[in-house]
SERO-4910 file (N, C-alpha, C, O; in steps of 0.05 Angstrom, whole numbers):
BEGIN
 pado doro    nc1    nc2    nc3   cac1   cac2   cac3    cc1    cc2    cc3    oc1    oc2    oc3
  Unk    A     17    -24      0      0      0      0     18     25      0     37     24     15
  Unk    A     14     48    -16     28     64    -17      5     86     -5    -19     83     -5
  Unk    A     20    111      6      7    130     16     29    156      3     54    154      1
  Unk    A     10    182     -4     27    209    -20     12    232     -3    -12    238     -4
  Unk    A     35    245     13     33    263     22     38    291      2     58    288    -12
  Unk    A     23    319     -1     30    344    -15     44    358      1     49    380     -9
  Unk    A     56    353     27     85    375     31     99    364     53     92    358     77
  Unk    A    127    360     36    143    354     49    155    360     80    162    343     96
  Unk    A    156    384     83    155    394    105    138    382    132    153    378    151
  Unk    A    108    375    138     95    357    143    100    333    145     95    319    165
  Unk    A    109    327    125    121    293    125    142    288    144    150    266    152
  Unk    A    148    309    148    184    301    162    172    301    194    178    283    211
  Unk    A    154    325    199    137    314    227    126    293    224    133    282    244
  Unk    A    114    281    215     92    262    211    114    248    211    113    238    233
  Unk    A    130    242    202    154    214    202    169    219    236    181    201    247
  Unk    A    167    234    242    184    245    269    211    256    263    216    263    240
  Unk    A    231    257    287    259    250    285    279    229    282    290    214    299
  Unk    A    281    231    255    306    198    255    284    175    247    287    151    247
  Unk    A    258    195    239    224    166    232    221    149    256    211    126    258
  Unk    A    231    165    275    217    152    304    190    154    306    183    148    329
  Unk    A    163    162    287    143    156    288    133    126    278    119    108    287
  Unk    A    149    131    252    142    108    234    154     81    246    142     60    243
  Unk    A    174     82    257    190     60    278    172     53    298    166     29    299
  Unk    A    161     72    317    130     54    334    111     46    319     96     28    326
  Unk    A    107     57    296     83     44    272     80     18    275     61      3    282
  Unk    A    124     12    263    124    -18    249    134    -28    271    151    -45    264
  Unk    A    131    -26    305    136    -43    318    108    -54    331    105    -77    340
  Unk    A     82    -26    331     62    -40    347     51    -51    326     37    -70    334
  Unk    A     50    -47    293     37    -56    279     43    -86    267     28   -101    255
  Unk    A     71    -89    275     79   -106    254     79   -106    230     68   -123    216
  Unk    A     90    -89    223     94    -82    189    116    -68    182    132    -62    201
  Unk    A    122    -59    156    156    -48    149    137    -16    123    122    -17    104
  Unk    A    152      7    139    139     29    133    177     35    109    201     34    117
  Unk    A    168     41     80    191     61     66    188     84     54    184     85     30
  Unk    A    190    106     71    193    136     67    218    142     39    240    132     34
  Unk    A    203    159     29    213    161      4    206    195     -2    198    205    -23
  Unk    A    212    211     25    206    240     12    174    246     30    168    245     54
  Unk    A    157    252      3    127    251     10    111    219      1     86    216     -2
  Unk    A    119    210      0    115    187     -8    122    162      9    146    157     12
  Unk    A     98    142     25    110    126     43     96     98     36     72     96     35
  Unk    A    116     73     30    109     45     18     99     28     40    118     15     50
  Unk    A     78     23     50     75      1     71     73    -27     63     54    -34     49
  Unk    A     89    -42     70     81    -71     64     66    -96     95     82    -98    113
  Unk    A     57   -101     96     49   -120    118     14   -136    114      3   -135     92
  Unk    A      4   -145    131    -18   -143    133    -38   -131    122    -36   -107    126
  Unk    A    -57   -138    108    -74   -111     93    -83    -96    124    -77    -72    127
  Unk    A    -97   -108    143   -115    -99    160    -99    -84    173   -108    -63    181
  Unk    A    -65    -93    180    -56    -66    197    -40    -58    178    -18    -50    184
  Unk    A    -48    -57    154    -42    -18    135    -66    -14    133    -71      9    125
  Unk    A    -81    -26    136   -111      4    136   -108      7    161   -132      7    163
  Unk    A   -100     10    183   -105     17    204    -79     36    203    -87     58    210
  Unk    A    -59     36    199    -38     54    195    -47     77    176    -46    100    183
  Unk    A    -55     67    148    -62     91    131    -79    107    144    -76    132    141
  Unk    A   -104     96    162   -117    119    175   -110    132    195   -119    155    199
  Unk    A    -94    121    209    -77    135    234    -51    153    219    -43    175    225
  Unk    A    -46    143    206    -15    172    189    -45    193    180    -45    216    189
  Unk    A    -63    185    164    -76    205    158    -85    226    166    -84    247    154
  Unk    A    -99    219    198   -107    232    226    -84    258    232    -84    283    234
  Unk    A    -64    232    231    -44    254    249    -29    279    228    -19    300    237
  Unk    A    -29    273    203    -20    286    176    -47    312    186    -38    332    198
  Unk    A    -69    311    182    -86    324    183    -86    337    203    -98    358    197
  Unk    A    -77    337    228    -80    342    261    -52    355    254    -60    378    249
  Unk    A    -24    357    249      3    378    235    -15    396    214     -8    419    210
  Unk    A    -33    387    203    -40    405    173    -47    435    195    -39    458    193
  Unk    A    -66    423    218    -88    455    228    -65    463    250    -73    477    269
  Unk    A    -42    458    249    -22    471    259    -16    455    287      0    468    300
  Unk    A    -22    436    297    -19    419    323      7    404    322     11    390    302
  Unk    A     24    404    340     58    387    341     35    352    347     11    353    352
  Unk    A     53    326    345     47    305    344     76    297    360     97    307    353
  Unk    A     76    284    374     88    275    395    101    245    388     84    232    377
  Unk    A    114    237    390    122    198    393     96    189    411     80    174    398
  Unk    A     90    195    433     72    196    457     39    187    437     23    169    437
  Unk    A     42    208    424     16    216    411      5    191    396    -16    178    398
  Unk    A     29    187    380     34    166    360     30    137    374     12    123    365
  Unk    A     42    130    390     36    110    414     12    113    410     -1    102    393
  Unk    A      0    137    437    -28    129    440    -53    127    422    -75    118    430
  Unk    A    -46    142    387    -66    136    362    -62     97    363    -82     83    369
  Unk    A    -41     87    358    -40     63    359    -65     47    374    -87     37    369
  Unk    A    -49     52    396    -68     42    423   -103     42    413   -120     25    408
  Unk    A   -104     78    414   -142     80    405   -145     60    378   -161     42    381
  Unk    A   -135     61    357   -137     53    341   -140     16    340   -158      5    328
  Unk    A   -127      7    349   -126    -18    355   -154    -28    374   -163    -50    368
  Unk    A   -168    -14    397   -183     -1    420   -213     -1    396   -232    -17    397
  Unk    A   -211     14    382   -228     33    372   -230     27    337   -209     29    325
  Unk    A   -254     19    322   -258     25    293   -264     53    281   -258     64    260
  Unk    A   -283     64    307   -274     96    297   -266    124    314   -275    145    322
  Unk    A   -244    106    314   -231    139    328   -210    160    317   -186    157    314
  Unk    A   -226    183    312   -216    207    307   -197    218    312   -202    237    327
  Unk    A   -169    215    305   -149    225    321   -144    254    321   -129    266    337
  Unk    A   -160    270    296   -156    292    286   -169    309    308   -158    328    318
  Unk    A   -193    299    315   -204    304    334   -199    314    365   -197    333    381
  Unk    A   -197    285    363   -180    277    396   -158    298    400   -158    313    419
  Unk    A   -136    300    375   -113    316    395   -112    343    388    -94    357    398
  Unk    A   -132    354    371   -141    384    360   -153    391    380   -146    413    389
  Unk    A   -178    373    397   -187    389    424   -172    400    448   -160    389    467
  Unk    A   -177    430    439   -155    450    464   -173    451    482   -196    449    473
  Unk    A   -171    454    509   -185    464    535   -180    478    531   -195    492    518
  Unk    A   -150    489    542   -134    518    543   -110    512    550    -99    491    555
  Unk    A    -99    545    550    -67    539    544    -55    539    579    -66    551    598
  Unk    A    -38    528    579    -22    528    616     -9    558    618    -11    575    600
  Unk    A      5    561    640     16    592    640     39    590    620     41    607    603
  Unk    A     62    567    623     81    566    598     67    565    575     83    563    557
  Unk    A     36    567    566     30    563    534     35    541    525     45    536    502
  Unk    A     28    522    546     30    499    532     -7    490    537    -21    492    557
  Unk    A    -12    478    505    -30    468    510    -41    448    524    -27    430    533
  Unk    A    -72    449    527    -75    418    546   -100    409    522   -111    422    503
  Unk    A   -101    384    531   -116    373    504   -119    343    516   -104    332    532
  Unk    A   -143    331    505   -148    293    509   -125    286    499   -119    296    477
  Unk    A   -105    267    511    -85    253    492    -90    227    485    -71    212    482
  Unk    A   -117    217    483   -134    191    474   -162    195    474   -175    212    485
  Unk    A   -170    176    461   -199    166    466   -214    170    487   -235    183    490
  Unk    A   -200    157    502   -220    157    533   -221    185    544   -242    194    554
  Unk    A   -197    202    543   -195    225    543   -210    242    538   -219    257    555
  Unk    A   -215    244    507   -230    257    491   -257    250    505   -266    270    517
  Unk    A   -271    229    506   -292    226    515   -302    232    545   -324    240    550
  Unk    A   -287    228    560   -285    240    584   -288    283    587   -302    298    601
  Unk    A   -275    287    571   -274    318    565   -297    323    553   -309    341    565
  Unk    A   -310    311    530   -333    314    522   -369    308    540   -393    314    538
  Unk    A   -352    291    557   -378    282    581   -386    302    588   -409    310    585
  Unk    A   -355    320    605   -353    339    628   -370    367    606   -369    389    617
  Unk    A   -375    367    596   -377    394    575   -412    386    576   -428    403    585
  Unk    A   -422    361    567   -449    355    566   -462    354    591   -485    361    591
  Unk    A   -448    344    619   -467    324    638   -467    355    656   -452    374    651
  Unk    A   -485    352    675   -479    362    703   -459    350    728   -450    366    744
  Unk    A   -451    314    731   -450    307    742   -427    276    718   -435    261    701
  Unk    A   -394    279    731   -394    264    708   -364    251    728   -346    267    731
  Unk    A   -360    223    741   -344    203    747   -324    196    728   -327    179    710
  Unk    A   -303    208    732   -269    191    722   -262    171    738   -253    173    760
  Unk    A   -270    146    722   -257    126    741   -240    101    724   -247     85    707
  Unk    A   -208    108    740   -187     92    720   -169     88    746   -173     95    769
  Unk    A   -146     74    735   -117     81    754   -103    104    747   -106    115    726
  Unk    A    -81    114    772    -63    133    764    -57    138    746    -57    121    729
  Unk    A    -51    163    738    -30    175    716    -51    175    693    -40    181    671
  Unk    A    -84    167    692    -91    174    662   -107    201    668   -130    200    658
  Unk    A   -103    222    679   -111    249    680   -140    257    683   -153    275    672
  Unk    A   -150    229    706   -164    239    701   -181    271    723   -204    280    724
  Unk    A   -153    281    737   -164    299    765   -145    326    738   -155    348    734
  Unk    A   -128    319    728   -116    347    714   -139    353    692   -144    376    687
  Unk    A   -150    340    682   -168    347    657   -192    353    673   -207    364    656
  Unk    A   -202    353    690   -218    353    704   -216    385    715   -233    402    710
  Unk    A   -190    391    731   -178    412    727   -180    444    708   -188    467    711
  Unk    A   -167    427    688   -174    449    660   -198    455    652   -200    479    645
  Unk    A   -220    440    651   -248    449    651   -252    459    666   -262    481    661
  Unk    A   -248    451    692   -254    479    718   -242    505    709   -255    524    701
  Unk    A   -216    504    711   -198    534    705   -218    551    672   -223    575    669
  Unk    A   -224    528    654   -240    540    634   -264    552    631   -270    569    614
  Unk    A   -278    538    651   -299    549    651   -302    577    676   -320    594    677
  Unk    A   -284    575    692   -277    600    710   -276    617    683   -296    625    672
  Unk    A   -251    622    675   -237    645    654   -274    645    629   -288    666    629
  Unk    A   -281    627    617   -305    629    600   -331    641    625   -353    648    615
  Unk    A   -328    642    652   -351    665    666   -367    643    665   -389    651    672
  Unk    A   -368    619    661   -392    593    657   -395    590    691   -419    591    696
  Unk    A   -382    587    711   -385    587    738   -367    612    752   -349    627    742
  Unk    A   -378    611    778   -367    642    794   -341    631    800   -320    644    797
  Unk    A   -344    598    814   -314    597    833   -316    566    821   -330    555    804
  Unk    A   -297    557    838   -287    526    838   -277    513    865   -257    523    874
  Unk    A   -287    496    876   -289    477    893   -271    456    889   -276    443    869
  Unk    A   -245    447    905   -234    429    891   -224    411    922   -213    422    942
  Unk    A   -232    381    918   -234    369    955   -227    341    950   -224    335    927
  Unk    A   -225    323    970   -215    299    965   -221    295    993   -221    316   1007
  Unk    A   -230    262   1011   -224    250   1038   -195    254   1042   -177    249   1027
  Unk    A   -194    264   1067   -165    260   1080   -155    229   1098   -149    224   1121
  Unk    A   -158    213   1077   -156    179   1083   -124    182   1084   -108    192   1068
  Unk    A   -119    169   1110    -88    157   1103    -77    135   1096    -81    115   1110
  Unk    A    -66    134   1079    -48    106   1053    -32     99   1080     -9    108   1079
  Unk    A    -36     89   1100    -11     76   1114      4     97   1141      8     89   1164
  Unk    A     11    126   1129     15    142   1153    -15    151   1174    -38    146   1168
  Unk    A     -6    163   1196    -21    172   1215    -25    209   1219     -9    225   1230
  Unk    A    -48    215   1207    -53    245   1206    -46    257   1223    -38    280   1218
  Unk    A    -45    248   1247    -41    264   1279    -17    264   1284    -12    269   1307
  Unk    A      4    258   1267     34    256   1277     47    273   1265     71    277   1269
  Unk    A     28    289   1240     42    317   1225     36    333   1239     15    336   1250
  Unk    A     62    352   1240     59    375   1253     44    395   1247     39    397   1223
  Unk    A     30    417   1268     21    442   1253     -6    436   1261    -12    417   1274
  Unk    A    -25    458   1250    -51    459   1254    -75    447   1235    -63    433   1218
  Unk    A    -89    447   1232   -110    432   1221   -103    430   1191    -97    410   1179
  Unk    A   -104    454   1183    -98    467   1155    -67    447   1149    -65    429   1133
  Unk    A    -53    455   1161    -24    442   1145    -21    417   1149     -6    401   1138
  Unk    A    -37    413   1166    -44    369   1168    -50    364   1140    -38    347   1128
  Unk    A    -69    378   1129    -88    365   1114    -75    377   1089    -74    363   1069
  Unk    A    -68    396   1088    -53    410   1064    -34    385   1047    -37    385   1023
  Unk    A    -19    369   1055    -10    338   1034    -22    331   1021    -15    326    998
  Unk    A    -52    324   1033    -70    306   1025    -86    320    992    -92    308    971
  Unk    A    -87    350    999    -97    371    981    -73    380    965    -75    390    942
  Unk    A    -45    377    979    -20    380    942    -28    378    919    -30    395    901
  Unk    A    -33    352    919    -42    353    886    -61    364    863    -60    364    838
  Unk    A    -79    374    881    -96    402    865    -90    432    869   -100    452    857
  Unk    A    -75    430    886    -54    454    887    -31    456    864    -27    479    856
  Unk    A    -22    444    858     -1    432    837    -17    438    807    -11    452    788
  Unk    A    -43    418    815    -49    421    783    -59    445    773    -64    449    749
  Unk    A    -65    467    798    -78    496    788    -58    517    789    -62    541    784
  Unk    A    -34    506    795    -10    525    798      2    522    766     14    539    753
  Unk    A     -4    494    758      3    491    724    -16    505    712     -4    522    699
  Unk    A    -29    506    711    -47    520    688    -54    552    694    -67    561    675
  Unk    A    -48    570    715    -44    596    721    -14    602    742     -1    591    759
  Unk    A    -15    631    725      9    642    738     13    634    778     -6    629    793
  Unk    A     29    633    782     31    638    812     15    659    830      3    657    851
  Unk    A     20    681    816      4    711    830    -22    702    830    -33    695    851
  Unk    A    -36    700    805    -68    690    799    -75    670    818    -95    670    832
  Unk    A    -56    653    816    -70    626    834    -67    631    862    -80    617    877
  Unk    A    -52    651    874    -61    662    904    -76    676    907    -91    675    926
  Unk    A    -78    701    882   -109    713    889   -128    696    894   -140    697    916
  Unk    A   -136    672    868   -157    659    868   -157    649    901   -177    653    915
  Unk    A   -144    641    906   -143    625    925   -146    641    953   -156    632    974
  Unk    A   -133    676    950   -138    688    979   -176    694    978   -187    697   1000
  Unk    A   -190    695    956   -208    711    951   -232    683    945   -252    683    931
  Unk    A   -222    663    960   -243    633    957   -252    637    927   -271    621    922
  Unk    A   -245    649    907   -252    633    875   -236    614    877   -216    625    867
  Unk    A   -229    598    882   -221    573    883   -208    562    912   -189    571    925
  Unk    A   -229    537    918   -231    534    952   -216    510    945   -216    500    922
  Unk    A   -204    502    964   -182    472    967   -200    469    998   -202    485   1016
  Unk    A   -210    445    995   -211    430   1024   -222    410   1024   -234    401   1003
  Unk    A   -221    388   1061   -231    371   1056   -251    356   1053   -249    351   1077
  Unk    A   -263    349   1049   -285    334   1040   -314    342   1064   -336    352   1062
  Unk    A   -294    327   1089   -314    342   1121   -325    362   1124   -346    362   1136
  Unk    A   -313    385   1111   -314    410   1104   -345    421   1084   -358    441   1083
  Unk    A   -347    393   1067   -375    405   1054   -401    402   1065   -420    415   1056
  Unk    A   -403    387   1082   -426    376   1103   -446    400   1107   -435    418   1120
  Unk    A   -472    404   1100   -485    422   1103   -491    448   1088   -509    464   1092
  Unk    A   -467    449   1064   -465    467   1047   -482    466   1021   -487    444   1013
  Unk    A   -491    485   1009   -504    486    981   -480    504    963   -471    526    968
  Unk    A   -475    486    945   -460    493    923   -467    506    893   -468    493    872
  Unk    A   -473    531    896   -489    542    878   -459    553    858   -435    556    864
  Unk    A   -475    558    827   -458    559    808   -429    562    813   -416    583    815
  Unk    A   -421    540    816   -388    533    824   -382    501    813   -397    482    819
  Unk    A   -361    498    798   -350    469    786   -336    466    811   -321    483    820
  Unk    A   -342    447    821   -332    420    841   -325    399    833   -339    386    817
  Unk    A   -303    390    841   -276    367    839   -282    354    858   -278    370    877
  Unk    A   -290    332    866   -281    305    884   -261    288    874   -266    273    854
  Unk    A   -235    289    887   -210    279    877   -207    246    899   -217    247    922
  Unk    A   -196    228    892   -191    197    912   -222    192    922   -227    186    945
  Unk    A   -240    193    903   -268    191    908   -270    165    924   -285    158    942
  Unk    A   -242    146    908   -253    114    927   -251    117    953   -256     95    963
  Unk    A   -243    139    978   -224    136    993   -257    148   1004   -256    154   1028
  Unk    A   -276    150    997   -304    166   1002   -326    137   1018   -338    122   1003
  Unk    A   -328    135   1040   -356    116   1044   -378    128   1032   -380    151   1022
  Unk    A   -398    104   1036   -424    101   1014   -429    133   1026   -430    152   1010
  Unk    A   -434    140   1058   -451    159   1069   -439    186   1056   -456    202   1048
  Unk    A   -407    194   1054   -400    217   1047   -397    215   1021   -383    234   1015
  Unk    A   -404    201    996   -411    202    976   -435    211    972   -443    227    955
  Unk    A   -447    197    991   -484    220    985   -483    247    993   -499    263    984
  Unk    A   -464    253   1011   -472    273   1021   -454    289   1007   -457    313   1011
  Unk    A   -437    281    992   -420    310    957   -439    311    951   -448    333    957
  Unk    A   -456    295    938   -467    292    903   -497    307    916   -512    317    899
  Unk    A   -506    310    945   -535    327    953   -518    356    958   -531    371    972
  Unk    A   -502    361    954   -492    388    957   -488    408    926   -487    432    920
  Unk    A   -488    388    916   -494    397    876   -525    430    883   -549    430    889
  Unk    A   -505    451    877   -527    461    872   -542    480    849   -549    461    834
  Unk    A   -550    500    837   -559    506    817   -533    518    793   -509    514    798
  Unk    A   -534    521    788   -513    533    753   -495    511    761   -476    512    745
  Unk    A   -490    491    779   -458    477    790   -460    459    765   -478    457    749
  Unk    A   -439    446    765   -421    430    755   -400    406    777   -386    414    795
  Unk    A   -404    371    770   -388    361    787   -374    338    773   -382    321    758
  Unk    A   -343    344    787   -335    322    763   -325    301    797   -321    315    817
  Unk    A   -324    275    799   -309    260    815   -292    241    804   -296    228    783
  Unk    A   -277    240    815   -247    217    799   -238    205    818   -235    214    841
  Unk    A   -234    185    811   -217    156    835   -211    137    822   -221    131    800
  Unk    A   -190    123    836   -182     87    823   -193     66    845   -181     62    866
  Unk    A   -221     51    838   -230     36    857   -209     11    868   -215     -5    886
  Unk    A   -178      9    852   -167     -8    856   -140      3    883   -121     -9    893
  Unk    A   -149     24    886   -126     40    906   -149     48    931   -150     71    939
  Unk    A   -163     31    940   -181     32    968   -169     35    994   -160     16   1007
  Unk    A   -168     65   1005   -149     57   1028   -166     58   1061   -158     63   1084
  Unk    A   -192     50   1050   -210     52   1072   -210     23   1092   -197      6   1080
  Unk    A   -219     14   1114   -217     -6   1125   -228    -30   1118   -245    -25   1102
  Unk    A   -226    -55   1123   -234    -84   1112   -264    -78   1120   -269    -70   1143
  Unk    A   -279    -81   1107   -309    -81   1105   -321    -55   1106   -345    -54   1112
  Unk    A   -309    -36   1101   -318    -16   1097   -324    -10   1058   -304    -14   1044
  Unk    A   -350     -2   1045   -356     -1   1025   -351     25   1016   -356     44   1030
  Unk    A   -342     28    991   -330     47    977   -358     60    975   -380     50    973
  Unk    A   -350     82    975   -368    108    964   -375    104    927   -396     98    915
  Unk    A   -346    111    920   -343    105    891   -350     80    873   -353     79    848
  Unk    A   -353     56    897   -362     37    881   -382     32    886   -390     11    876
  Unk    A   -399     45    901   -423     39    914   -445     58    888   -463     49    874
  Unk    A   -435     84    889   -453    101    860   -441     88    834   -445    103    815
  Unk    A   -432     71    829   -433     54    805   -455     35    797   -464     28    776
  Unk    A   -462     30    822   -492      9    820   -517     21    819   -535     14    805
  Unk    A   -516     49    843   -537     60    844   -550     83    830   -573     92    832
  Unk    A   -523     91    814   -534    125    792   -527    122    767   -525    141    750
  Unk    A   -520     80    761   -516     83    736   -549     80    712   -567     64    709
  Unk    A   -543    101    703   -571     97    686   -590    129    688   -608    137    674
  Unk    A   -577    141    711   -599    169    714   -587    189    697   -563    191    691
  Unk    A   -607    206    688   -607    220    673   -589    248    682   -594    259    704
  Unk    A   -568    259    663   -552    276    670   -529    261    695   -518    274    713
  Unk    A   -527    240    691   -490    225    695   -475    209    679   -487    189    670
  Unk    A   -458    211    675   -439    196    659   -415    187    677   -402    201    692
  Unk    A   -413    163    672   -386    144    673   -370    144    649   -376    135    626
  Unk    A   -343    159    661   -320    141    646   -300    134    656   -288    142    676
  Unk    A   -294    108    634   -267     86    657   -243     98    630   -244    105    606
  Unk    A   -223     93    651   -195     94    637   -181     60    645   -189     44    661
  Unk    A   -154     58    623   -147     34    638   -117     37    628   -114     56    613
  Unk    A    -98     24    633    -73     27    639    -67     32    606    -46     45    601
  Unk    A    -79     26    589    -76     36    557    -71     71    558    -59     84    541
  Unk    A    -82     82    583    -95    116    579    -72    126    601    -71    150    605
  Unk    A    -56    113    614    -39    126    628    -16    152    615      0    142    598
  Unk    A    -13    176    620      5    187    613     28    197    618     41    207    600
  Unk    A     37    196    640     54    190    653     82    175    641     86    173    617
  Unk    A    102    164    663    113    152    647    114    123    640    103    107    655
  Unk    A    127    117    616    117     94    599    116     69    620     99     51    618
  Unk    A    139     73    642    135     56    664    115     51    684    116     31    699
  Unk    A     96     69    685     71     76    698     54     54    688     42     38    702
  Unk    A     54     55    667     34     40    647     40      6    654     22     -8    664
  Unk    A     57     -1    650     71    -25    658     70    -36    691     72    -59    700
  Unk    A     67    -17    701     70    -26    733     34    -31    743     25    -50    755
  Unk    A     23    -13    734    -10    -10    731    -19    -45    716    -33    -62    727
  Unk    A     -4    -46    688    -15    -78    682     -7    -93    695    -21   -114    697
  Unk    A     18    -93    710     24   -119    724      8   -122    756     -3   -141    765
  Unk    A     12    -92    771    -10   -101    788    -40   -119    789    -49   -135    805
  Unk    A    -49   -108    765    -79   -114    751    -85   -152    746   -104   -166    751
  Unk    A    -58   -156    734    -52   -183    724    -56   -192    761    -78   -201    767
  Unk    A    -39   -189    779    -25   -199    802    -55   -199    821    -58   -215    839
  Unk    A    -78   -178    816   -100   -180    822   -113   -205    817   -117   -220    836
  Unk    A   -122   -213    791   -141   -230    781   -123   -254    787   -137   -273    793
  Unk    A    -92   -259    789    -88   -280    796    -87   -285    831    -77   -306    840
  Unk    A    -99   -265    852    -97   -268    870   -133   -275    877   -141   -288    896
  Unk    A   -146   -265    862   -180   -279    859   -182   -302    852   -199   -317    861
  Unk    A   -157   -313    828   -173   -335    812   -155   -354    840   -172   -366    852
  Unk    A   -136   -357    849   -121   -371    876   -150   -369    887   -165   -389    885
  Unk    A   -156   -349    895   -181   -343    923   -209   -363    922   -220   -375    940
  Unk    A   -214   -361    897   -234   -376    889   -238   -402    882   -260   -414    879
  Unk    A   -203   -416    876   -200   -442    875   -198   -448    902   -210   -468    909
  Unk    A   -183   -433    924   -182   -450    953   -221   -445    973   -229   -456    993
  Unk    A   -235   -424    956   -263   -429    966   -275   -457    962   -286   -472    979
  Unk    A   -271   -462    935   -284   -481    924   -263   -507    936   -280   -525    938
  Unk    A   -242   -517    944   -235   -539    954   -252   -535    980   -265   -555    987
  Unk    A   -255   -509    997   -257   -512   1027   -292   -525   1021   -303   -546   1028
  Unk    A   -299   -508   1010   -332   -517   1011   -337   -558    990   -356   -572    985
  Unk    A   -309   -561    983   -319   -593    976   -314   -619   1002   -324   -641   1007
  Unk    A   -290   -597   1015   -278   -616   1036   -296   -603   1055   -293   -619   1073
  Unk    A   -310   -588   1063   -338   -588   1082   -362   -609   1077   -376   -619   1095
  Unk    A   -363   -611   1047   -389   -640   1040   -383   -658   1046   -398   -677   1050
  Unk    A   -349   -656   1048   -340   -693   1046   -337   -696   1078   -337   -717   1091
  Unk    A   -335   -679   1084   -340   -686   1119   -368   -694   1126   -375   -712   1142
  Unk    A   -384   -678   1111   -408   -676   1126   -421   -709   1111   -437   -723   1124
  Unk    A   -415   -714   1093   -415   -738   1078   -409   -767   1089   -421   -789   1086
  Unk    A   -381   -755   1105   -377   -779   1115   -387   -785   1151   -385   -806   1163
  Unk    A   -397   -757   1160   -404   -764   1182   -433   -783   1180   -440   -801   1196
  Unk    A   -450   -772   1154   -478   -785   1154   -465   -810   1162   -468   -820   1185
  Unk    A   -446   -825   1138   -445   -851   1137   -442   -871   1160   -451   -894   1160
  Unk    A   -428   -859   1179   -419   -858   1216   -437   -870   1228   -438   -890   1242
  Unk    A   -461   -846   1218   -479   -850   1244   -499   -865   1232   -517   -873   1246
  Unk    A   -500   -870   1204   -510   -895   1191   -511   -919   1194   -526   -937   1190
  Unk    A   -478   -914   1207   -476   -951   1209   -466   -948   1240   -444   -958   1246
  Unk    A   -479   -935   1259   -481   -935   1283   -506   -948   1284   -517   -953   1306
***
């Protein structure tokens, strides 16, 4: 299959540096890509050169409206593409939120992405739920910061449970505020990226944008303001109802968690996994899942995320073979006692 690009210039992004694009092509694709100028020869598989010709095409098209294309990028078109029969890559990496204070853009860097960003724009009320590193509290983020700067809400609300992973809250020094201030870093971080420093202390001296914890909303009505619930799993069933009844008129709510990072106690029921059963289906919510395919972070992130995942299901499928011996060697007891007292 041959493919003819009209400018060269283009092509040389679209091929990368050194055709380090076309090199992840022919490693996830299995096929052999020959650049020849504007002109590129694919031989392999028919099914993965139509899947290549439409993904070079995407991304040719996505450089044409002036957008850089990444190795990253290229990876994750693969990924959707393989994922997905129709996904738009032109799409996907053309959608700007807005720019960070360095001017760098923010944008879906996948499918799930894209669709996730597109939820948050439709729903009132819209759940990120993946593992680490697939964005889904920074994109979450940039819609808030966007719709602040677009005047769409007055302020922004941004909160998480102060659950501890293992340390003990009461052993940090300081007062209430700087206990809890770790727990809240990371939305501090992500609003310090996307506005200047000065801006993000005004916002912040002048409550347009509140950081706190979760305890903190109990009783409140949340009128036209975008609200973040960040480590939603770290939420019981009870303080999950009691975010999502604090929604109040012009608002906006996005919540994000990884139900696989639970750091609540043995029989205690997730908040986050508990509104998966009960609000899937109502009108004005959306679910979206990410999965270690959507991680962006680094490439090692991605890798450590599948092997946990793997190390899961083989610690269920163990679990469920030693249920099933215990409950056969319970019959065969109880089996052999009939016989006992049978022949008593």
């Amino acid at each position: 299959m041959k493919l003819v690009f009209d400018d060269n210039e283009f092509c040389r992004e679209l091929y990368g540096e050194r055709e380090s694009n076309l090199k992840i092509l022919e490693e996830a694709l299995s096929i052999t890509l020959i650049a020849r100028g504007n002109e590129l020869v694919m031989k392999g598989p028919h099914d993965r050169l139509t899947i290549a010709k439409e993904l070079l095409e995407q991304l040719y098209k996505t450089i044409q409206r002036g957008f850089s294309v990444s190795t990253n990028d290229v990876r994750r078109g693969v990924q959707n593409a393989l994922q997905s029969e129709n996904t738009n890559l032109d799409e996907v990496f053309s959608d700007t939120i807005l720019f960070t204070k360095r001017n760098q853009r923010i944008a879906p860097k996948g499918l799930h992405q894209k669709i996730y960003v597109d939820a948050i724009r439709r729903n009132d009320l819209v759940f990120g739920i993946g593992p680490a590193g697939t964005g889904k509290t920074y994109l979450a983020m940039a819609m808030a910061v966007d719709a602040l700067n677009r005047k769409a809400v007055e302020r922004i609300i941004l909160t998480r449970p102060a659950v501890e992973a293992g340390e003990r809250l009461g052993f940090l020094p300081g007062s209430l505020q700087e206990k809890i201030s770790p727990y809240l870093r990371p939305l501090y971080d992500a609003l310090q990226d996307m506005v200047d420093m000065e801006r993000a202390e005004l916002l912040l001296s002048k409550d347009i944008v509140e950081v706190a914890p979760l305890a903190f909303m109990r009783g409140r009505t949340l009128n036209n303001a975008f609200v973040i619930l960040d480590e939603a799993q770290n939420t019981t069933n009870e303080q999950m109802k009691m975010f999502l009844t604090r929604l109040g008129y012009d608002s906006k709510a996005v919540v994000t968690g990884d139900i696989t990072q639970n750091d609540l106690g043995k029989g205690v029921r997730s908040g986050l996994e508990a509104s998966e059963h009960i609000l899937k289906g109502v009108e004005g919510i959306k679910f979206c899942y990410f999965d270690e395919h959507d991680v962006v972070r680094h490439p090692l992130v991605q890798r450590i995320v599948r092997a946990y995942a793997l190390d899961e299901e083989r610690f269920k499928s163990r679990k469920k073979d030693k249920d099933a011996e215990n409950i056969d060697e319970s019959d065969h007891a109880e089996s052999g006692g009939d016989d006992e007292t049978a022949e008593a």
